[in-house]
C-alpha positions in Angstrom: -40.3 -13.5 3.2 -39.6 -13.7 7.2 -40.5 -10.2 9.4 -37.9 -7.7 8.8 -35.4 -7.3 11.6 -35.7 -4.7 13.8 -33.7 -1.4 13.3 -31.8 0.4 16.6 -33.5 3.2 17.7 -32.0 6.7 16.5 -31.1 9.5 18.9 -34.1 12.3 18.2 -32.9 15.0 15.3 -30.1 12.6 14.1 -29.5 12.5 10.8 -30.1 9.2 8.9 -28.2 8.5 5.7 -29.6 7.8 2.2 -29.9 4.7 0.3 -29.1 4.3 -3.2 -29.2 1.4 -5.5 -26.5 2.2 -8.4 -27.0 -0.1 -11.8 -23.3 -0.2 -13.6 -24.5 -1.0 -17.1 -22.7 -3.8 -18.3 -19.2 -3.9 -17.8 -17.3 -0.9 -19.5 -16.9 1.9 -16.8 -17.7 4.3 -19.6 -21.4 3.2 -19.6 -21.8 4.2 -16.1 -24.3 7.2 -16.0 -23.5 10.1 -15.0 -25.9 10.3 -11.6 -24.3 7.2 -10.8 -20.9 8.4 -10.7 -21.8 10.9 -9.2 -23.2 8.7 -6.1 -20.5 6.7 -6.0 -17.6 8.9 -5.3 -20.1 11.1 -2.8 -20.8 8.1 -0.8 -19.7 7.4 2.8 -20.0 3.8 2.1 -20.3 1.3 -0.8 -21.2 -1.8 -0.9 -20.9 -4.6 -3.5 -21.8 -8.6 -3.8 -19.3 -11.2 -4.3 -18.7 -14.9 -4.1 -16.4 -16.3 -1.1 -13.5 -15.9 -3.5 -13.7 -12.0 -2.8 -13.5 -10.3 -6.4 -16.0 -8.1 -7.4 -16.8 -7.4 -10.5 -19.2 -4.8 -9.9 -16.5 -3.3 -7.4 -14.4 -3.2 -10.7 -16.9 -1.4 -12.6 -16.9 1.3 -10.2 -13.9 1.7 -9.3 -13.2 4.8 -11.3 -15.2 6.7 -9.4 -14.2 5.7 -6.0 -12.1 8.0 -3.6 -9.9 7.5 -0.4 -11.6 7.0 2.3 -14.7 5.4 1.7 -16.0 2.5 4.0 -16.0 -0.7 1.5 -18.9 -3.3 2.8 -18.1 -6.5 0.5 -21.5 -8.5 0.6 -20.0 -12.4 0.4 -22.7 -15.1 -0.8 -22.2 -17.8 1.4 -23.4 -19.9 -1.3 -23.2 -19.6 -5.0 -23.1 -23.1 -7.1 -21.9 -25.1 -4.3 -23.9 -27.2 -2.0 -24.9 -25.9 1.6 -25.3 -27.7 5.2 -27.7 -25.1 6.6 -30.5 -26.5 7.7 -32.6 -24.5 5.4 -31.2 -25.5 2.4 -29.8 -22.6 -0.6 -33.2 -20.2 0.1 -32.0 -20.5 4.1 -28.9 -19.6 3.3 -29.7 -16.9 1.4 -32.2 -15.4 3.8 -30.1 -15.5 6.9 -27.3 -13.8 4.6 -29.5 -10.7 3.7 -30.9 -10.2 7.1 -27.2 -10.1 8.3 -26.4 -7.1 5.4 -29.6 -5.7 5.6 -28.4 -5.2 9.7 -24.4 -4.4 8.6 -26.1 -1.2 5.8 -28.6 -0.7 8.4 -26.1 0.2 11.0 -24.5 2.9 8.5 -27.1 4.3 7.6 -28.6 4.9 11.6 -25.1 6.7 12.2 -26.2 9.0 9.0 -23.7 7.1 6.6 -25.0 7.8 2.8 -24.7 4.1 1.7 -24.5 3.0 -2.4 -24.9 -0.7 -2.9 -23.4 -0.6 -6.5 -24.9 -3.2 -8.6 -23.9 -4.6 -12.2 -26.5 -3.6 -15.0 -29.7 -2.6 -13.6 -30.5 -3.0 -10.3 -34.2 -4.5 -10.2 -32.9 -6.4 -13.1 -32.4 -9.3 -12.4 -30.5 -8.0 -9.6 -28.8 -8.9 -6.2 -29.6 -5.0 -4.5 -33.7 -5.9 -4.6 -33.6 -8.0 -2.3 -31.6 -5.1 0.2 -34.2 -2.5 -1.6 -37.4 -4.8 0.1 -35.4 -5.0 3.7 -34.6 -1.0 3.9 -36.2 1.0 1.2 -39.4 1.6 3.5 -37.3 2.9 6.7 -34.9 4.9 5.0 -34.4 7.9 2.1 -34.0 5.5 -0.8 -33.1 6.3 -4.6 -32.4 3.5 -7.7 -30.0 4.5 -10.3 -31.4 2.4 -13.1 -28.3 1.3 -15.3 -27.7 -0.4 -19.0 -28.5 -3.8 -18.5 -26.5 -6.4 -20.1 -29.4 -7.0 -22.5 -29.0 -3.4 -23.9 -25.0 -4.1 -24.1 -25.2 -7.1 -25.8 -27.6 -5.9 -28.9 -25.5 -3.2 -28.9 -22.2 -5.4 -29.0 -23.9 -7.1 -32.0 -24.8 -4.8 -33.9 -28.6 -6.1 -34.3 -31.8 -4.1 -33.8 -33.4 -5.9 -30.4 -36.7 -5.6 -31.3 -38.7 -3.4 -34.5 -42.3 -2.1 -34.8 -44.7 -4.5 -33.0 -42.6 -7.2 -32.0 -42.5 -8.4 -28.2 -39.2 -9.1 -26.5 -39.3 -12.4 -24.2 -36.7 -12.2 -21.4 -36.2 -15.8 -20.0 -34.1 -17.1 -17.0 -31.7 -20.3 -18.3 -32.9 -22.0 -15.2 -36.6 -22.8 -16.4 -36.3 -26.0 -17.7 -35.4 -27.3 -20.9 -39.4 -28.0 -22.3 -40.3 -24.6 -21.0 -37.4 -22.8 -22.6 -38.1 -24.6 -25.6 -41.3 -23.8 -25.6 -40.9 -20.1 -25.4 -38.6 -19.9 -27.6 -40.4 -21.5 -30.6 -43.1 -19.1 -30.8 -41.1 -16.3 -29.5 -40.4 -12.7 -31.3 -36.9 -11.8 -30.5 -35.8 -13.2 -27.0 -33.0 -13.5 -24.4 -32.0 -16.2 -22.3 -30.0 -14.9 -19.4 -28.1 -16.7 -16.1 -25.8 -19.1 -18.1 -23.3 -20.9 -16.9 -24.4 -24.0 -15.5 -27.1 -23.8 -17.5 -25.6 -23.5 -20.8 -25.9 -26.8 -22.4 -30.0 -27.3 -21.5 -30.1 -23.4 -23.0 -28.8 -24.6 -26.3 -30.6 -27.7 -26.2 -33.6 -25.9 -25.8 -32.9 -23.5 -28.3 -32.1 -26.3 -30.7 -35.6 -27.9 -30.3 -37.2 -24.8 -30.8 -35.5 -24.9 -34.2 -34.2 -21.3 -33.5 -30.4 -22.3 -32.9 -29.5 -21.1 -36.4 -30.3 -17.6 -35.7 -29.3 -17.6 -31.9 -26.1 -15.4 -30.6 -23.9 -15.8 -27.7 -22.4 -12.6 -26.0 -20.5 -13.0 -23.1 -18.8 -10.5 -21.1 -20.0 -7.3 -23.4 -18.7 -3.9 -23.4 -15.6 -4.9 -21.5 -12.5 -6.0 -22.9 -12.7 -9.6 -22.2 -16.2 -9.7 -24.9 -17.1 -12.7 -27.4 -19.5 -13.2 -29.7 -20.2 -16.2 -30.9 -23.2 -17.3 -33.2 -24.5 -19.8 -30.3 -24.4 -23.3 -32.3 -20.5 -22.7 -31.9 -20.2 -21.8 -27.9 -18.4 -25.0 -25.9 -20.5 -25.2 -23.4 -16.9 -25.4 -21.2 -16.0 -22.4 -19.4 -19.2 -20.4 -20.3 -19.2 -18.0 -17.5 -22.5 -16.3 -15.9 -22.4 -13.1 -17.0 -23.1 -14.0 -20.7 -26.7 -14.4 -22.4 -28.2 -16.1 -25.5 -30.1 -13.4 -28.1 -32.6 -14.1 -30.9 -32.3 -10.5 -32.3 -35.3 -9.1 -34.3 -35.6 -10.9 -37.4 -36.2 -7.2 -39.5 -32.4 -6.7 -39.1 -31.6 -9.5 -41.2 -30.7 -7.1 -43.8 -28.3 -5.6 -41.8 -24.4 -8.1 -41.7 -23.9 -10.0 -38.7 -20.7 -10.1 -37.3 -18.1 -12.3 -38.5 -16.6 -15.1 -36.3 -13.2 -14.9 -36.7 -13.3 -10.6 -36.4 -15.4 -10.6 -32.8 -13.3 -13.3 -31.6 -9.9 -11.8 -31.7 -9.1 -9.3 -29.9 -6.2 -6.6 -29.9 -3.5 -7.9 -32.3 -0.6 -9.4 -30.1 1.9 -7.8 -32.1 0.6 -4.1 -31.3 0.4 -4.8 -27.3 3.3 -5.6 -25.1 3.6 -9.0 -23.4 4.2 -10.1 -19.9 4.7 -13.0 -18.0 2.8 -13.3 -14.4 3.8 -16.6 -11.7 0.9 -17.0 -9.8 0.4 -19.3 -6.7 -2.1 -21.7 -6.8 -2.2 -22.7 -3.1 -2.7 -25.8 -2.1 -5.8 -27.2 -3.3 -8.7 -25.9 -4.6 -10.3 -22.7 -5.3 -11.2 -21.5 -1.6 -7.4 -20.9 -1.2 -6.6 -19.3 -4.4 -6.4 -15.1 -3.3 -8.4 -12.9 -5.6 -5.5 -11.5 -6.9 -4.3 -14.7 -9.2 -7.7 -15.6 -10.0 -7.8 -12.2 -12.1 -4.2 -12.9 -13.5 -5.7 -16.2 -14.7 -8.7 -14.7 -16.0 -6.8 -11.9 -17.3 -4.0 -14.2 -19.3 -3.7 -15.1 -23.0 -2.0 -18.3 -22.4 -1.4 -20.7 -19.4 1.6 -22.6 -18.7 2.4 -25.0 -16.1 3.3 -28.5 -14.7 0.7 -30.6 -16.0 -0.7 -31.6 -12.3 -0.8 -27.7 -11.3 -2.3 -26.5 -14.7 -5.6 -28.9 -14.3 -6.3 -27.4 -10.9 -7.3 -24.2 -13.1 -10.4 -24.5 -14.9 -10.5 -25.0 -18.8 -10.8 -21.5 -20.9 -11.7 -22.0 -24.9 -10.5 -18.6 -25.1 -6.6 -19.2 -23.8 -4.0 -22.0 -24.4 -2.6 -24.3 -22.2 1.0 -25.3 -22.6 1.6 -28.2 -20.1 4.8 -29.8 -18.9 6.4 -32.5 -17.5 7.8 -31.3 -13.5 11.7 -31.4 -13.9 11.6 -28.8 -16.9 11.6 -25.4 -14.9 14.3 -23.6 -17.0 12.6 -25.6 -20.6 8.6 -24.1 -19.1 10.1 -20.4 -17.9 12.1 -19.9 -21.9 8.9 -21.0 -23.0 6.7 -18.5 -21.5 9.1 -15.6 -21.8 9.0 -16.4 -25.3 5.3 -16.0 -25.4 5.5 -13.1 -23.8 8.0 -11.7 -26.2 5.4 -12.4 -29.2 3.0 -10.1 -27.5 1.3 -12.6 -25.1 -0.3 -12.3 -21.3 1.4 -15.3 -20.0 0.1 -16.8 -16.5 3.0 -19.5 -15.3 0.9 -21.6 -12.6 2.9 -23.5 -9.7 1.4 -24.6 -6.6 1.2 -22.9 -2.9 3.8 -19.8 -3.6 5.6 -19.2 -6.3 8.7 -18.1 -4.4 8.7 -20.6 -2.6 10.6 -23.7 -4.2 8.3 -22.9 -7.2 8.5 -20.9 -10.9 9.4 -17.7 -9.6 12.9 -18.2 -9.6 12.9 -20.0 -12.4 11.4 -17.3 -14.5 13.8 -14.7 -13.1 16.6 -16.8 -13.7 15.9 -17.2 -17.3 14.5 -13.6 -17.7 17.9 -12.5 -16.9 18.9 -13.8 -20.3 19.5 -10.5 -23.4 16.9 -12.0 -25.5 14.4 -11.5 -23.1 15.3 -7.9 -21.3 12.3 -6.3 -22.7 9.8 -8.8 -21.4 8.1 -7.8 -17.9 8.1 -10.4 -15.2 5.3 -10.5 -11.9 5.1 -12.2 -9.4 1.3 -13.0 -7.3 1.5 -14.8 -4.0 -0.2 -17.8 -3.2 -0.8 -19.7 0.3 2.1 -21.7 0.9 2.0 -25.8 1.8 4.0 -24.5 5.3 0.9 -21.8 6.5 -1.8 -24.4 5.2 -0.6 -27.3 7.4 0.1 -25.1 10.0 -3.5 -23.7 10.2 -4.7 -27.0 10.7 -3.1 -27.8 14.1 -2.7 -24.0 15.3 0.8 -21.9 15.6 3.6 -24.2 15.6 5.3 -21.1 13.0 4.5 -18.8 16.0 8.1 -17.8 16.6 11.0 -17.4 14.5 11.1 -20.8 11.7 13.4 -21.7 8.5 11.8 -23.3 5.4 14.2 -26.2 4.0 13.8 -28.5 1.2 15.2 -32.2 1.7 15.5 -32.9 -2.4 18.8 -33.2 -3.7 18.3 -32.3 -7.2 19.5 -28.8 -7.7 22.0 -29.1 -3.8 24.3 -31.5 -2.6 22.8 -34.0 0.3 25.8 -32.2 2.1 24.7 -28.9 2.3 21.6 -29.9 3.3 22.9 -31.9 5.5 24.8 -29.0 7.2 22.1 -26.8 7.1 20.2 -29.5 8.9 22.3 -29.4 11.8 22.5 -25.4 11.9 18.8 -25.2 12.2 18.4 -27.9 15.0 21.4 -26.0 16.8 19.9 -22.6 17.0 16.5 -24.0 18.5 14.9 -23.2 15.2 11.0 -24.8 14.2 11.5 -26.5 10.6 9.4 -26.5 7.9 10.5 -29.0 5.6 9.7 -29.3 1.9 9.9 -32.1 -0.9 10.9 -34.7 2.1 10.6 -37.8 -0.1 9.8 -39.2 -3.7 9.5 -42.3 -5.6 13.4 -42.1 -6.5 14.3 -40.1 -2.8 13.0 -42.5 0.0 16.4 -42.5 2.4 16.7 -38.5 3.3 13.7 -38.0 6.0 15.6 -41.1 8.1 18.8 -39.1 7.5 17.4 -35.8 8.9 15.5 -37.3 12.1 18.9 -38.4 13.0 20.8 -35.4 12.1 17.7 -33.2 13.9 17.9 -36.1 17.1 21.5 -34.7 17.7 20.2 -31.4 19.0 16.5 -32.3 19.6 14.7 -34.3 22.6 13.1 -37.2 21.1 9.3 -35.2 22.4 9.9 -32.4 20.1 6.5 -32.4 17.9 6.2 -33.4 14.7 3.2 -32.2 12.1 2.8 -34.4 9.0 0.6 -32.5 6.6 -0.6 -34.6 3.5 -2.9 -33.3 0.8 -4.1 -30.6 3.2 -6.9 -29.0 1.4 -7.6 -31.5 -0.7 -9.5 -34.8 -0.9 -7.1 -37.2 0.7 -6.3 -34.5 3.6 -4.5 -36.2 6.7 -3.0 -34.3 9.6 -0.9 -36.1 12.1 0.7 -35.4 15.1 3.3 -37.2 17.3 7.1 -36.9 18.8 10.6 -36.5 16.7 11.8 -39.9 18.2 7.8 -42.0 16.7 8.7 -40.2 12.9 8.3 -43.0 10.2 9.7 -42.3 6.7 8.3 -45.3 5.0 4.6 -43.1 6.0 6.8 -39.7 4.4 5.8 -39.1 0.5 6.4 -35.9 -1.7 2.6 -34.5 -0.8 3.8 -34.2 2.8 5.1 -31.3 4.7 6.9 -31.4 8.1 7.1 -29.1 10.6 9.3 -30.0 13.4 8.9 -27.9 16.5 11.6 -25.9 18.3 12.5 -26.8 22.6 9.7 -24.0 22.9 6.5 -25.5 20.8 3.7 -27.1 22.9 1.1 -29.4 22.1 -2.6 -29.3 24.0 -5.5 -31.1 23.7 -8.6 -30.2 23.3 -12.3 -32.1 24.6 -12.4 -33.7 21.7 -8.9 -35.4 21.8 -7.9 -33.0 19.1 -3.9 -31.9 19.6 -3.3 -27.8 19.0 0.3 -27.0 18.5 2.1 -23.6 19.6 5.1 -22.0 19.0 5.2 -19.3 22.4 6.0 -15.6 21.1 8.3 -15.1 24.0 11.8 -17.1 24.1 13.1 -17.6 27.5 15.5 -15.5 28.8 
């Protein structure tokens, strides 16, 4: 490990604050000791780990025993399973990013801030808050909170003594490789094989060529409402999320009935809970633009539903359905969730960017209004819209004051958008336009340069967004008058700029576009 950074100097007889490391148990806030919740709500700051998607889990864990007016220090990983560019590789990464918190605690801490960093399960097992404890634990008061680790939770969850009289328990990490997990595992007393995910498939290889799969369990998730058991020669290695583990429980509790199947898979009957439907906005592309927000809707839901594109963005969950769709069937998709919902089903309706935006949201209000579906709840989640992604990559051209139009004529007459057109470039508005062309629509964007042309000079800028945040990405910019529609398809947005909006450019050639916050006069 590098030298630890140095700490600011303290101003004589100031108090410093106290360290604690605070183990959650596994998952239900329940098991949380009582010291520990305790700490938590007396603490002038807590801090918790996350990946760059910003939920917490441990954060939700604790959350019970929170109160208003605590400092929140959310630890982001800057790397989790994805690759890295920093020149030091994952471990470089990882260094440089607990330096950084060991300096953002420290600073707490020197103004005589009691910090908790609140950890899942135990915190030296296995855990995230050791590698804090070894930066600070020697220059400050420092206390661990050890908690039930998810080891405890599971054996627990399955009903199966861990380990009787003189057997040993073997704790293994699933990334040893395969020969050395199988190894262990064939002469092993009982044993667990945590850090799954990725790993899952060389775990139950490995398990399988220490001839022990037959007696092997899968828990994922346990104590919390969202826990499966699964006897592990039955797990599809699809969707198997990190906080699960593989158990060999002790082989003198094979007198005692292991759990059936089909009763720890299901979970609360759907007839005895009351169903919603959620629309959630996907962004648009990829995970890095999906808020925290929806990704727990997702995670929370029973069943998905979507346009068949939109629904493979989310990744595959054995334990939900998927109901995919063709795109014109808005009204057909919304009945169909709303009747899932009405069954007793968490229904997550997926569209991309926002869902108020052109998207499901209406759609599922519309039909919601309908008698046979009063009773069933409807929410709405944001999501990044196509008009804020493009715009970030060029700068402010939505600065000022902008409409959002959509050039399809499938649910509006050309007219009316035709008029609307016009209105917009009269007041001196900047446009954002939506659904500009498709395979069957390749005549309107022509149609609007020349309506826009009317009350536009031909200089006004012009952003062409296409795929932005996804593979294909392309961001152009150039002048109303230089706007080709045979380059327009239906994964472009436009945003045509208003007499005010400016285009600079940078060293590098780059173009920034602004929309002033000031109008003249």
């Amino acid at each position: 490990m590098s030298e630890l950074p140095e700490i600011p100097d303290r101003t004589p007889g100031q108090r410093t604050g106290r360290l604690a490391g605070v183990g959650l148990g596994p998952g239900d806030p329940e098991l949380v000791t009582v010291k520990a919740a305790r700490l938590i709500n007396a603490a002038d700051v807590i801090a918790f780990h996350s990946a760059r998607h910003g939920r917490s889990i441990a954060r939700s864990v604790a959350e019970p025993y929170l109160r208003t007016g605590q400092i929140e220090e959310a630890l982001i990983y800057p790397v989790t399973t994805e690759t890295t560019n920093h020149p030091g590789g994952y471990a470089g990464a990882m260094e440089d990013f607990y330096a950084a918190a060991t300096e953002r605690l420290a600073a707490h801490l020197d103004a005589g801030r009691d910090v908790v960093v609140i950890a899942e399960g135990d915190p030296m097992f296995y855990g995230s808050y050791m590698h804090l404890h070894k930066r600070l634990a020697h220059r400050y008061p420092c206390e661990v909170v050890p908690g039930v680790t998810s080891v405890s939770g599971a054996s627990a969850a399955l009903g199966r003594p861990l380990v009787e009289h003189e057997e040993i328990l073997t704790v293994l990490p699933g990334t040893l490789p395969a020969e050395v997990l199988a190894e262990r595992l064939a002469g092993a007393d009982p044993a667990v094989v945590m850090k799954l995910g990725r790993t899952f498939e060389k775990v139950q290889r490995a398990f399988a060529e220490a001839g022990r799969l037959d007696e092997a369990w899968y828990v994922e998730r346990a104590s919390t409402g969202q826990q499966r058991i699964l006897p592990l020669a039955e797990v599809d290695p699809a969707g198997v999320p990190y906080f699960s583990l593989a158990l060999l429980p002790s082989r003198g509790g094979e007198a005692i009935p292991a759990p059936q199947p089909d009763a720890v898979r299901a979970d609360q009957p759907r007839a005895e809970r009351r169903g919603e439907v959620v629309v959630v906005g996907l962004g648009p592309a990829g995970r890095d633009w999906l808020t925290p927000q929806v990704q727990a809707e997702l995670a929370a839901a029973d069943e998905l539903v979507g346009y068949t594109t939109y629904l493979n963005r989310v990744p595959v969950n054995p334990r939900q359905r998927r109901h995919a769709s063709d795109n014109q069937v808005e009204s057909e998709r919304a009945a169909f969730a709303l009747d899932l919902a009405k069954r007793g089903s968490r229904v997550a309706v997926v569209s991309s960017g926002d869902p108020g935006v052109f998207a499901m949201a209406s759609a599922v209000l519309e039909m919601a209004g309908d008698e046979q579906w009063r009773d069933v709840d409807v929410r709405i989640c944001p999501g990044l819209t196509a008009a804020q992604a493009v715009a970030s990559r060029v700068g402010a051209p939505l600065g000022h004051d902008f409409c959002v139009l959509s050039l399809s004529d499938r649910l509006k007459p050309w007219e009316v958008i035709a008029e609307r057109l016009t209105a917009v470039a009269r007041a001196d508005l900047v446009l954002a336009i939506y659904n500009p062309a498709s395979r069957s629509r390749t005549w309107q964007v022509e149609k609007a340069r020349s309506l826009l042309l009317e009350h536009r000079s031909p200089d006004t800028p012009v952003v062409i967004g296409r795929d932005v945040g996804g593979p294909a990405e392309t961001v152009r910019v150039l002048r109303l008058a230089d706007l080709d529609p045979e380059q327009i398809d239906m994964r472009c947005l436009l945003i045509v700029g208003s007499s005010q909006t400016r285009v600079r450019y940078r060293a590098d050639g780059q173009p920034t576009v602004y929309t002033p916050r000031h109008y003249p006069g």
